[in-house]
Rosetta silent file (secondary structure, phi, psi, omega in degrees, C-alpha in Angstrom):
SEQUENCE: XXXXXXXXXXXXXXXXXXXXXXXXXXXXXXXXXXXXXXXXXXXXXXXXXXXXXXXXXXXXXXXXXXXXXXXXXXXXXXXXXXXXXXXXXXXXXXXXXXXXXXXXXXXXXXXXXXXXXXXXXXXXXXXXXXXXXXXXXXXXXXXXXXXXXXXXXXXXXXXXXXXXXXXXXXXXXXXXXXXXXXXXXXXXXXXXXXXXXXXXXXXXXXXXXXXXXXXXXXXXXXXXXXXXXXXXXXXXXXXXXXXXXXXXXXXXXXXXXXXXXXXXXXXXXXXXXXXXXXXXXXXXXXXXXXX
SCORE:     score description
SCORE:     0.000 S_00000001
   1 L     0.000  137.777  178.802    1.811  -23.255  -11.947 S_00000001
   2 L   -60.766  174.316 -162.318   -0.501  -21.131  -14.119 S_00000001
   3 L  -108.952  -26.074 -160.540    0.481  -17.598  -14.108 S_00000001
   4 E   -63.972  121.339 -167.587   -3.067  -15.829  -13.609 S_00000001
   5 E  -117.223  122.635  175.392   -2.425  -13.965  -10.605 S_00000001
   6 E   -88.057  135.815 -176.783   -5.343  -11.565   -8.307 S_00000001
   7 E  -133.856   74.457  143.177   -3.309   -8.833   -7.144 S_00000001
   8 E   -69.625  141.998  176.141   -4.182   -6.733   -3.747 S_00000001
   9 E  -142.327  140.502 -147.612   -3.015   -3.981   -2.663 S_00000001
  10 E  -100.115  105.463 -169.766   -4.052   -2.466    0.610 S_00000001
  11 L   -72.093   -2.143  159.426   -3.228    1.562   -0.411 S_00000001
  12 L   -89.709    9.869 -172.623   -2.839    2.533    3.275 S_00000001
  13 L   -96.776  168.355 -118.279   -0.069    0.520    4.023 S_00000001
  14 H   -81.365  -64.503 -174.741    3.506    2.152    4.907 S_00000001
  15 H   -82.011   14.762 -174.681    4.238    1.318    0.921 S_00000001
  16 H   -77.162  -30.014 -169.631    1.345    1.151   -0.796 S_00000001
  17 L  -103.178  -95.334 -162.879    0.625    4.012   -3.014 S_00000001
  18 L   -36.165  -13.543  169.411    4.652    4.472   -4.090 S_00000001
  19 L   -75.391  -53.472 -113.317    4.915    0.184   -4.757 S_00000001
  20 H   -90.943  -71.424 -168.109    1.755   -0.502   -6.495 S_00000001
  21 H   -72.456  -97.362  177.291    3.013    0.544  -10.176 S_00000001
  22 H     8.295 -106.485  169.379    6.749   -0.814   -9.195 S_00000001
  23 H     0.296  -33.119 -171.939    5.215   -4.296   -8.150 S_00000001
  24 H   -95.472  -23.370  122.838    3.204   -4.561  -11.405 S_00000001
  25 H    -8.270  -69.245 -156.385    6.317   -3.973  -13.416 S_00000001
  26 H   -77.694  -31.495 -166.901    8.307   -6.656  -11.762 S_00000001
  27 H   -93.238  -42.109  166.061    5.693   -9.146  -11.927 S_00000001
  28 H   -69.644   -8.219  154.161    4.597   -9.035  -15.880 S_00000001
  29 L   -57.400   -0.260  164.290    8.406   -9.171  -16.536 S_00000001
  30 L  -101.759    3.039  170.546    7.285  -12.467  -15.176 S_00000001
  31 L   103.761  -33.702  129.706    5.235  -13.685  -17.191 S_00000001
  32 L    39.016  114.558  153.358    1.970  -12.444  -14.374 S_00000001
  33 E   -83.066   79.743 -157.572   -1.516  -12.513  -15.892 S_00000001
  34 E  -105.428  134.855  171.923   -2.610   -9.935  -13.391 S_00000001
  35 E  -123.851  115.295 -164.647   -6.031   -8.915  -12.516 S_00000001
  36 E   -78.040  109.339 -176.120   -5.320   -5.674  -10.234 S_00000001
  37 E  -137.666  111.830  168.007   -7.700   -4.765   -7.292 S_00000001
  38 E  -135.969  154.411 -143.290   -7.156   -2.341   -4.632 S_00000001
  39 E  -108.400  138.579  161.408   -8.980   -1.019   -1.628 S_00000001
  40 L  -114.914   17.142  164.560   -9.037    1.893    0.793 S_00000001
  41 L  -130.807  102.419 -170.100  -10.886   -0.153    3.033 S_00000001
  42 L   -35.626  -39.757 -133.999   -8.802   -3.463    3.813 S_00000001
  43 H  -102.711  -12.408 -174.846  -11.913   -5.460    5.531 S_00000001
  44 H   -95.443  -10.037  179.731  -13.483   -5.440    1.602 S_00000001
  45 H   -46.075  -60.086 -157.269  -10.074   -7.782    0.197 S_00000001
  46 H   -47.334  -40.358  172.443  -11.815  -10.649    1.555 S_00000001
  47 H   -56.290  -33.959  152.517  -14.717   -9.989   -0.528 S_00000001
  48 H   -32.404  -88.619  175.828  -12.644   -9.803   -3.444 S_00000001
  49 H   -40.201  -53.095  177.749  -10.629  -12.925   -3.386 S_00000001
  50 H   -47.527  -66.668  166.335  -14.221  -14.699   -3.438 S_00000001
  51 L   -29.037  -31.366 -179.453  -15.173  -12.725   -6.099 S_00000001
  52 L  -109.688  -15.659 -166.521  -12.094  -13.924   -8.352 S_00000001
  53 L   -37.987  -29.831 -165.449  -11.784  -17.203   -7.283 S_00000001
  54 L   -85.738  -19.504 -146.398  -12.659  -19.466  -10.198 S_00000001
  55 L  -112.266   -1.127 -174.602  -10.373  -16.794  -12.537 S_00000001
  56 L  -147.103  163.709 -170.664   -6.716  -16.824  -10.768 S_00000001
  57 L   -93.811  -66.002 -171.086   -4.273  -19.575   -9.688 S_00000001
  58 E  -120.508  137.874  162.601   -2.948  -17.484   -6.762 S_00000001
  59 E   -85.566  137.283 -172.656   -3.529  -14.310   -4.510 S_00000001
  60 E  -128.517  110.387 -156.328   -0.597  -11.720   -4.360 S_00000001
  61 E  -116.247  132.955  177.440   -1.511   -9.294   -1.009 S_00000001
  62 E  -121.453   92.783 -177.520    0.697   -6.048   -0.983 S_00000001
  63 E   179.737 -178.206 -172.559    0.432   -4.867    2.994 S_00000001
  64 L  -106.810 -154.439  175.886    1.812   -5.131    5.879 S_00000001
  65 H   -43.079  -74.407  146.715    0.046   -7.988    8.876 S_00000001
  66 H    -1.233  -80.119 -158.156   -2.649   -6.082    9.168 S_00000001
  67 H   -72.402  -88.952 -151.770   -3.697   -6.528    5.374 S_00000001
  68 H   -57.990   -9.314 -172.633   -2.931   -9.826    5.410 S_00000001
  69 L   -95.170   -3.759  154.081   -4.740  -10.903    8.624 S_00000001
  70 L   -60.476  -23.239 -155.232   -8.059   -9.510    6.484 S_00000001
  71 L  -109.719  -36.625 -158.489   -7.640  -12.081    3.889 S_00000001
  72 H   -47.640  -25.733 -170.248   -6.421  -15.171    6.029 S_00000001
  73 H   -92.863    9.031 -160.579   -9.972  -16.244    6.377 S_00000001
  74 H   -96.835  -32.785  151.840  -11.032  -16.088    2.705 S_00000001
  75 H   -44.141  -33.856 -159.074   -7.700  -17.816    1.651 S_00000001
  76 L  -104.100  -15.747  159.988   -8.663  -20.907    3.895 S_00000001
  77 L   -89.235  -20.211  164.132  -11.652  -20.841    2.293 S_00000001
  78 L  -132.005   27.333  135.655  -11.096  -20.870   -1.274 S_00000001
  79 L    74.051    5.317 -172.677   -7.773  -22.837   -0.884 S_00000001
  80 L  -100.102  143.323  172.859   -5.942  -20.623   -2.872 S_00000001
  81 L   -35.421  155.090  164.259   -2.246  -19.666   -2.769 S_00000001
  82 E  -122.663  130.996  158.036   -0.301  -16.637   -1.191 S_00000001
  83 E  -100.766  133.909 -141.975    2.345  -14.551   -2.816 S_00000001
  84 E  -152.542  105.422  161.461    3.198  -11.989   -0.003 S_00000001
  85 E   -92.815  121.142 -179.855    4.926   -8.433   -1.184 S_00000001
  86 E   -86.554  106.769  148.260    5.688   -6.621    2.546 S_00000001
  87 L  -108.525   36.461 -164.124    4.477   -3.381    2.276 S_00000001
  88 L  -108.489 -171.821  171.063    4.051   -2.612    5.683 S_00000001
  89 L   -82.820  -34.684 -163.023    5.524   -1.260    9.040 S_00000001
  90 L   -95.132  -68.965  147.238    6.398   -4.935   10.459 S_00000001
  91 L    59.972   36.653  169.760    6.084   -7.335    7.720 S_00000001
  92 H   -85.198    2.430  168.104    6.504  -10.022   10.429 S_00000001
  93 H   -85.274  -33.833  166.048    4.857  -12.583    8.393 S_00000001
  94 H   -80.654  -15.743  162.520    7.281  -12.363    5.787 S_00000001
  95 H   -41.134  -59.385 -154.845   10.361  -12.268    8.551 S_00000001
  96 H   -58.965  -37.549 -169.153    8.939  -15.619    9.557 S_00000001
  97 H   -91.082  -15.053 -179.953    9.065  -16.919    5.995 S_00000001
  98 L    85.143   30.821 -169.297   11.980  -15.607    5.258 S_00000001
  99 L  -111.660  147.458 -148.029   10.875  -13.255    1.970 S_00000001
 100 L   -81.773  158.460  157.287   13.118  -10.026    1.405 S_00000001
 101 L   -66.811  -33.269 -163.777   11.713   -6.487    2.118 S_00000001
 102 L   -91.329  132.616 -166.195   12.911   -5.375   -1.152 S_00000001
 103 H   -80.036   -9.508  125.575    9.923   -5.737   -3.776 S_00000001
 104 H     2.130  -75.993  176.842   12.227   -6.587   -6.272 S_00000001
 105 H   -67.339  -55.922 -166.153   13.074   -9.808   -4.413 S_00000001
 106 H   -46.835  -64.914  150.413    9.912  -10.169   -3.066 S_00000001
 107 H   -27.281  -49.153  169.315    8.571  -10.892   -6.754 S_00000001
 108 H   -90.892   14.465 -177.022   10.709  -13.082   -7.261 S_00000001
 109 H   -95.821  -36.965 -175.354   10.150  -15.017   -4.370 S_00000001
 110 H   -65.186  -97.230 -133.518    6.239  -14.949   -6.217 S_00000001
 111 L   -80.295   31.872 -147.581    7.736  -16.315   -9.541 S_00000001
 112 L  -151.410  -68.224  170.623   10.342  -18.398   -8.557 S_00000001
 113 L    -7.458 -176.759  159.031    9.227  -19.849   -4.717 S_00000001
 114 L  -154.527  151.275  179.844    8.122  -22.765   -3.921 S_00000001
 115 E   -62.306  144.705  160.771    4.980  -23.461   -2.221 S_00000001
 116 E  -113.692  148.752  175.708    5.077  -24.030    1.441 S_00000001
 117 E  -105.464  103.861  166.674    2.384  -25.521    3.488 S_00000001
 118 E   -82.442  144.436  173.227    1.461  -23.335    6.808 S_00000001
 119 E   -58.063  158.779  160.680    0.188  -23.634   10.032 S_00000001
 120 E  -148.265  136.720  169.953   -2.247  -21.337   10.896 S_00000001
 121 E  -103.859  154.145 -162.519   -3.837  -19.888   14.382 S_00000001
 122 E  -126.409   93.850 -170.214   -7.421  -19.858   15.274 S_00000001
 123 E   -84.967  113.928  151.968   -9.120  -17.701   17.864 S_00000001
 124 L    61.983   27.451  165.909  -13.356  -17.339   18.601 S_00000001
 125 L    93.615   11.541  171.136  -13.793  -18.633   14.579 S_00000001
 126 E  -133.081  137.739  178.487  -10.885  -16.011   13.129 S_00000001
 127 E  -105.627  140.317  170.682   -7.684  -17.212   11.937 S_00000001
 128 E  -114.499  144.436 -167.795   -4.250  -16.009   12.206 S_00000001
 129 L   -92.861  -43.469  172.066   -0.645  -16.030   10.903 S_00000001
 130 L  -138.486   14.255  174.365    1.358  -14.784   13.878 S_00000001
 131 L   172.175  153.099 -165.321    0.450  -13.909   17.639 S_00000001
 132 E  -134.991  107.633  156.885   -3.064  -13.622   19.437 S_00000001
 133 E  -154.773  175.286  173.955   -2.799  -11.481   22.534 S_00000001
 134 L   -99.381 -179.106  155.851   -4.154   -9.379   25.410 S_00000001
 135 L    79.163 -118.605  175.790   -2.989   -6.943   27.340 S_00000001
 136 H   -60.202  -43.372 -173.264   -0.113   -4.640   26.523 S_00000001
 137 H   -53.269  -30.447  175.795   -0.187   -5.492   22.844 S_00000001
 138 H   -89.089  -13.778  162.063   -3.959   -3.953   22.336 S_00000001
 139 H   -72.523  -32.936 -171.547   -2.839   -1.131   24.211 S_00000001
 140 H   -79.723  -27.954  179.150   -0.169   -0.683   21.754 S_00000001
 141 H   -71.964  -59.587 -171.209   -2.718   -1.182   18.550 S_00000001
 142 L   -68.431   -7.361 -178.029   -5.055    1.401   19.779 S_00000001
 143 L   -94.218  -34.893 -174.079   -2.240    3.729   20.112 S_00000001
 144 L   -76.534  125.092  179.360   -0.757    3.364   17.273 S_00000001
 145 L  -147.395  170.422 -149.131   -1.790    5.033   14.320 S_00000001
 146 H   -61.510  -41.812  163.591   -1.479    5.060   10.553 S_00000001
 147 H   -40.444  -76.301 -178.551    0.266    8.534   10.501 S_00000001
 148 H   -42.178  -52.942  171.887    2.663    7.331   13.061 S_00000001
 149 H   -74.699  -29.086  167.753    3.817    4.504   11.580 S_00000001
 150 H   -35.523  -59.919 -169.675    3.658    5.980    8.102 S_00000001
 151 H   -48.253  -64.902  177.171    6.088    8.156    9.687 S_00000001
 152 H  -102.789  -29.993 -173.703    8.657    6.382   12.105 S_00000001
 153 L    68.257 -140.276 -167.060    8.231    2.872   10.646 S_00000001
 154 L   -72.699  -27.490  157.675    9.197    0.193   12.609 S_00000001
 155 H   -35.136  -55.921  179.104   10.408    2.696   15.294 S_00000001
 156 H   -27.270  -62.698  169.133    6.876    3.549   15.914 S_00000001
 157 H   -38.768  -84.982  164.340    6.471    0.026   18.135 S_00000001
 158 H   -24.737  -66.539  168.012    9.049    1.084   20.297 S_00000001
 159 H   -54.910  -66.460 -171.997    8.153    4.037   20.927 S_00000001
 160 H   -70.708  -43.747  152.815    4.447    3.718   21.883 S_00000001
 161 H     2.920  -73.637 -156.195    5.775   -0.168   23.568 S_00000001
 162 H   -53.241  -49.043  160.279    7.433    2.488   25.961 S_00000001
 163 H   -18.319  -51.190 -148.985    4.463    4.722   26.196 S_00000001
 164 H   -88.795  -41.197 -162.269    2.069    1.919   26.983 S_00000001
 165 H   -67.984  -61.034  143.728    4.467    0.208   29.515 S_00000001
 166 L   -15.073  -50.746  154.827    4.567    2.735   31.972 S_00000001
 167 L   -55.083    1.314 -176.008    1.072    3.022   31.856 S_00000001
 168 L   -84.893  157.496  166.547    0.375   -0.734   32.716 S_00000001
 169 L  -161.313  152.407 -173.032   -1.429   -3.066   35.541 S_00000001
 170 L   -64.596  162.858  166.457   -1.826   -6.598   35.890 S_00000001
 171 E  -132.979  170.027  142.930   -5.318   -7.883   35.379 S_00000001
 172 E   -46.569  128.476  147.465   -7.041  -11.536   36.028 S_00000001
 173 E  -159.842  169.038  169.741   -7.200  -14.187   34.023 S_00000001
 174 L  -124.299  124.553  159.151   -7.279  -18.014   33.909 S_00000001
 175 L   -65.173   87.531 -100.073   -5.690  -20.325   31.685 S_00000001
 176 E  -139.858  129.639 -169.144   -6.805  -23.156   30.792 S_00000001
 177 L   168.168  103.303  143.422   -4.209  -26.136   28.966 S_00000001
 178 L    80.321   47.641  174.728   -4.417  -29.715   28.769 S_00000001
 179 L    77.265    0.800  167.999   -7.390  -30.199   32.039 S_00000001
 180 L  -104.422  159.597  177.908   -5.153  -27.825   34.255 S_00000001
 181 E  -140.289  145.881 -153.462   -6.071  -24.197   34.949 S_00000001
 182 L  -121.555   65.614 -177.664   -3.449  -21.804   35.669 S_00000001
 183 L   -29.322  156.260  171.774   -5.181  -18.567   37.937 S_00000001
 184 E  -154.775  175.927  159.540   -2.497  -15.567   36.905 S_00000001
 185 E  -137.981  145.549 -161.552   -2.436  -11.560   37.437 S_00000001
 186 E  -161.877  163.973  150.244   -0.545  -10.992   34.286 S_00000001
 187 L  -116.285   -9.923  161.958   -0.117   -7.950   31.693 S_00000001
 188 E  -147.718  153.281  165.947    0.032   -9.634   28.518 S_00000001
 189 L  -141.956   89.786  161.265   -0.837  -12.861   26.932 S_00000001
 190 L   -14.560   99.567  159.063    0.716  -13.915   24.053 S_00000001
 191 E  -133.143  115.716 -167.443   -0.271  -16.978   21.812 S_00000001
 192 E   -90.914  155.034  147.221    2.068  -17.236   18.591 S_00000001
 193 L  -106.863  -31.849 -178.841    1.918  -19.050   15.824 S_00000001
 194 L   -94.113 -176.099  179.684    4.331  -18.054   13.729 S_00000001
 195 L   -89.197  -55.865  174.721    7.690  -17.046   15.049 S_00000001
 196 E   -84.024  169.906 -166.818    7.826  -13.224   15.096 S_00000001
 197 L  -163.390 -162.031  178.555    5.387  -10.557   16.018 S_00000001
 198 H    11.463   56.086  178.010    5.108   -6.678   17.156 S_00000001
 199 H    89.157   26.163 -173.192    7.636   -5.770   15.084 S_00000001
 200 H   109.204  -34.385  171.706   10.714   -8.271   14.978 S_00000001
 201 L   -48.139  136.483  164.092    9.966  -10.077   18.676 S_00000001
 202 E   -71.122  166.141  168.943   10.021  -13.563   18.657 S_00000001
 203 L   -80.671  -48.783  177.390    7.069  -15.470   20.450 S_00000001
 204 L  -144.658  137.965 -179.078    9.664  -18.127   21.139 S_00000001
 205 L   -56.817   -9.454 -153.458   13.390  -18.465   20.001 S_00000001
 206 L  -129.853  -60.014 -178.204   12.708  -22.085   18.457 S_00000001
 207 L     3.102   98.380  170.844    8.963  -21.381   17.160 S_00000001
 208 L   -72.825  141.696  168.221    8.222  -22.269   13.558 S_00000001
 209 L   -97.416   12.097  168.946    5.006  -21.752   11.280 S_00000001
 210 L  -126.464   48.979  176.442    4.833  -25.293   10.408 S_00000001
 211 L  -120.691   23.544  138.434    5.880  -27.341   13.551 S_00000001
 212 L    68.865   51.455  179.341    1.846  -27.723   14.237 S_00000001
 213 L  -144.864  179.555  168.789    1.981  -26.330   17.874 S_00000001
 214 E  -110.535  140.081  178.662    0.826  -23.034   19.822 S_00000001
 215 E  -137.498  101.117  169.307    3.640  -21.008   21.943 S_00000001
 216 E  -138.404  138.591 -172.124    2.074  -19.020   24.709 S_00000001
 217 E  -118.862  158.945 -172.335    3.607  -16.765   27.371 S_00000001
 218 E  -143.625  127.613  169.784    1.970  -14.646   29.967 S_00000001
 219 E   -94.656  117.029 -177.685    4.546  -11.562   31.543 S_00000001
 220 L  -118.194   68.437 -153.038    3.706  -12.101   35.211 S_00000001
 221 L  -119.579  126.260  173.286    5.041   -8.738   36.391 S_00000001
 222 L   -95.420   -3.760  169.177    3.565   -6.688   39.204 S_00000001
 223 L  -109.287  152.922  178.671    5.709   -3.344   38.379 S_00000001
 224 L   -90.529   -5.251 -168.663    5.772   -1.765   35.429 S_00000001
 225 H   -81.167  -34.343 -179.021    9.602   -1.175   35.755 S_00000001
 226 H   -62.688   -4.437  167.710    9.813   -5.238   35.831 S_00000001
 227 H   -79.328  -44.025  136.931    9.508   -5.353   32.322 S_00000001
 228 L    30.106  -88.850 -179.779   12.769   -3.572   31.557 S_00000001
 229 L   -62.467  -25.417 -177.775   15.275   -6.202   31.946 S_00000001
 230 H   -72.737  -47.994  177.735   12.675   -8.394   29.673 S_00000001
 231 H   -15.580  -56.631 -168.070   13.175   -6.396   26.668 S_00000001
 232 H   -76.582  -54.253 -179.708   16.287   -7.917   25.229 S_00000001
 233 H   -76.533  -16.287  159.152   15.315  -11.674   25.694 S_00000001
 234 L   -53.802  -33.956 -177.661   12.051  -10.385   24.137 S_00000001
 235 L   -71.102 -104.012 -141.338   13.546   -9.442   20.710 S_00000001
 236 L  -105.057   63.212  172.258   14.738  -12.964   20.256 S_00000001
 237 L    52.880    6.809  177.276   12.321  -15.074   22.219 S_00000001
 238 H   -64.158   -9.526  157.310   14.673  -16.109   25.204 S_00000001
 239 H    -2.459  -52.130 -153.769   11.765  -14.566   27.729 S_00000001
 240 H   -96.877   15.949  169.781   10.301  -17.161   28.410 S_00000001
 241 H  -109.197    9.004 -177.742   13.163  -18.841   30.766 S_00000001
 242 L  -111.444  125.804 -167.022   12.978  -15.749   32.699 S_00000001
 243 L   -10.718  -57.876 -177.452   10.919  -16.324   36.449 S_00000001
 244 L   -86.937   25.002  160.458    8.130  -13.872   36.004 S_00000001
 245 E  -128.922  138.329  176.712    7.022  -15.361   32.503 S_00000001
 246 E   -94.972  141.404 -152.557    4.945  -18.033   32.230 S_00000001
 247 E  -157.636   99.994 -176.849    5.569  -20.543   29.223 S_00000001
 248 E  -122.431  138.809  169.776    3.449  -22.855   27.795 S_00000001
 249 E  -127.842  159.933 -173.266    3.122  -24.844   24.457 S_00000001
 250 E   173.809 -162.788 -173.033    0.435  -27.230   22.906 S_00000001
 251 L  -118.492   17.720  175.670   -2.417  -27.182   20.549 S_00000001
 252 E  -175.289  121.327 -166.907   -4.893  -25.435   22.139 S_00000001
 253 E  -106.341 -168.425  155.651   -5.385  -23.176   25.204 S_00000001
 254 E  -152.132  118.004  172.698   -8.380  -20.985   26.911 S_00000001
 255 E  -103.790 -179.147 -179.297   -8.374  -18.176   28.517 S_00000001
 256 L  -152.447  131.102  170.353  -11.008  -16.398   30.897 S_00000001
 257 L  -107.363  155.859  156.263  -11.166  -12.623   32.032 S_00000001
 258 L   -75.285  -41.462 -178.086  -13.661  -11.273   34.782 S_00000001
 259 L  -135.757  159.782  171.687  -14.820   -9.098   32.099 S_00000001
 260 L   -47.188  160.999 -175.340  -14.208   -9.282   28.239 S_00000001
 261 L  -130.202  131.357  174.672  -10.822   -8.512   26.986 S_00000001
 262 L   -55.127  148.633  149.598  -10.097   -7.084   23.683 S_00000001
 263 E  -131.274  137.447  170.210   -7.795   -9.474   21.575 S_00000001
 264 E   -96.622  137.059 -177.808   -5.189   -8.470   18.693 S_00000001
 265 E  -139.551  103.714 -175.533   -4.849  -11.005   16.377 S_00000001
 266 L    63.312   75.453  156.447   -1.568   -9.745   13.789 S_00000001
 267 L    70.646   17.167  164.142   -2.058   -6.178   14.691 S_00000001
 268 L  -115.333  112.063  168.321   -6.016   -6.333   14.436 S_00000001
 269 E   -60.711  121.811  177.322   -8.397   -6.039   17.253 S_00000001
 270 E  -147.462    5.553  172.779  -10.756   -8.626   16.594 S_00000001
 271 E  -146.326 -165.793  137.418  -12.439  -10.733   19.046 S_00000001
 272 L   -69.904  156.019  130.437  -12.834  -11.051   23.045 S_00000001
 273 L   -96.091  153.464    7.018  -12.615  -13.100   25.965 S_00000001
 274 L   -64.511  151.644 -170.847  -13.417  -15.791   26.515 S_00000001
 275 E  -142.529  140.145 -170.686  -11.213  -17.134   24.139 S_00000001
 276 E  -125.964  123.175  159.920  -10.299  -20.557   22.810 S_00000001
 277 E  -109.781  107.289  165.023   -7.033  -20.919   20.749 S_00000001
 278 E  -136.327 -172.856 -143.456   -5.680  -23.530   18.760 S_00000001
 279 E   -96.380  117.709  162.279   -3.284  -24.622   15.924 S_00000001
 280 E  -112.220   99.205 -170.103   -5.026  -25.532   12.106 S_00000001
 281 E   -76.026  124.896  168.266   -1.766  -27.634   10.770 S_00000001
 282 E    58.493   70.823 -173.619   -1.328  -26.762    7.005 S_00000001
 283 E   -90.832  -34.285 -160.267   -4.225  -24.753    6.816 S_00000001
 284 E  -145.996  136.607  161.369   -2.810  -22.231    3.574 S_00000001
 285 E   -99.341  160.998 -162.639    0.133  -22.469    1.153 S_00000001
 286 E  -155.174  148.434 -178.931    2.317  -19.651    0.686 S_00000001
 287 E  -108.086  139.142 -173.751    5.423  -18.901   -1.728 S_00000001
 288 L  -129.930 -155.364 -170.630    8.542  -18.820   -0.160 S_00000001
 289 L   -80.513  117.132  169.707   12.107  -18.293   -1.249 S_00000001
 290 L   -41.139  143.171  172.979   13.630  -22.297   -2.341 S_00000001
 291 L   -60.416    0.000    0.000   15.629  -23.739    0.023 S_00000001
């Protein structure tokens, strides 16, 4: 693989300003043809990558989910590689892939990897790397804020998670999956692609980003106290064997609200219901550590 590398770096992310020189270091000790572009507005990356396309072999995104769920649709459109440094709060896309925290490693997971071919999820025409949901989770986005997490780090989730939880009620919705429709009162609904999400939770304990499916749960809890006991099988995706969660998987769902519903899709609000999800099998390559 050619070396000429496009290099974002989103400068509001938990690491961003204090990496950025580090990162650039590690990567022309690698031989890295770099052409170096960074933003304080995230939503302009995409605009970027287009902009370099014909000039670099690969994109190298320095951010946390966030960052990277700006770029996913401009990657699927000009076909180009991902190098992934986690400079974020979450960094659950590189958990999934299995790439190091430490930017060190993380580099050398760029100059070293090997390409993998990913799955990607697709919501209302926007695509995504790991979970689509309603409900508690956009309460948790809107809460959350760049201070805070700056701040507390990965804590941060947790904390407003507790905040939020207390503060909850079921809504309506319908579900729609494979000519059945599933009425619910529900407070969040979940559709992963990847395995992890909010911070280290799994979607599902077996969930993969290439095994060319959807994994979606709905918490079908009418107290807010009933969540509680979920917490633990939440962390590593056993949840969904527990009574009050509903657990479905395939390659495309629908949901329906009585009125629109925000959806976060990797820690972005970014569309509504109604909502149609499915599965784009090998949609993006990505470098990941060799087996």
């Amino acid at each position: 693989m050619s070396l000429r590398a496009l290099l974002l770096v989103n400068r509001h992310s938990r690491q961003g300003q204090t990496s950025l020189l580090q990162a650039i270091d590690y990567l022309k000790n690698y031989g890295f043809q770099l052409i170096e572009e960074s933003t304080e507005n995230p939503q302009h990356l995409s605009q970027i990558i287009h902009k370099y396309k014909n000039e670099v072999d690969l994109v190298i995104v320095g951010g946390g989910d966030g960052t990277l769920n700006t770029v996913v649709d401009a990657l699927v459109e000009t076909q180009l590689p991902l190098g992934i440094l986690p400079l974020g709060t979450a960094n659950d896309l590189a958990r999934t892939l299995g790439i190091s925290n430490s930017l060190s490693e993380a580099c050398r997971t760029i100059a070293q990897g090997e390409l993998r071919q990913i799955d990607l999820g697709w919501v209302n025409g926007k695509h995504f790397f790991n979970v689509a949901s309603l409900g508690l989770s956009v309460k948790i986005t809107r809460r959350l804020t760049k201070e805070f997490k700056r701040r507390w780090g990965i804590l941060a989730y947790a904390v407003t998670a507790i905040q939020v939880i207390w503060e909850s009620r079921p809504f309506s919705a319908e579900i729609r999956y494979k000519n059945q429709a599933f009425h619910v009162k529900t407070v969040q609904i979940a559709v992963g692609n990847g395995r992890y999400y909010g911070g280290g939770m799994a979607v599902v304990h077996d969930a993969s980003i290439d095994d060319q499916r959807l994994d979606l749960y709905s918490l079908e809890i009418k107290h807010w106290w009933e969540i509680i006991p979920l917490l633990p099988a939440m962390r590593n995706g056993r949840h969904i064997h527990r009574q009050n969660v509903r657990a479905l998987h395939g390659q495309e769902f629908a949901v329906y609200t009585r009125k629109p519903r925000p959806i976060n899709t990797d820690g972005e609000i970014t569309t509504y219901t109604p909502a149609t999800f499915r599965v784009i099998p090998k949609a993006v390559s990505v470098l990941v550590p060799p087996v």
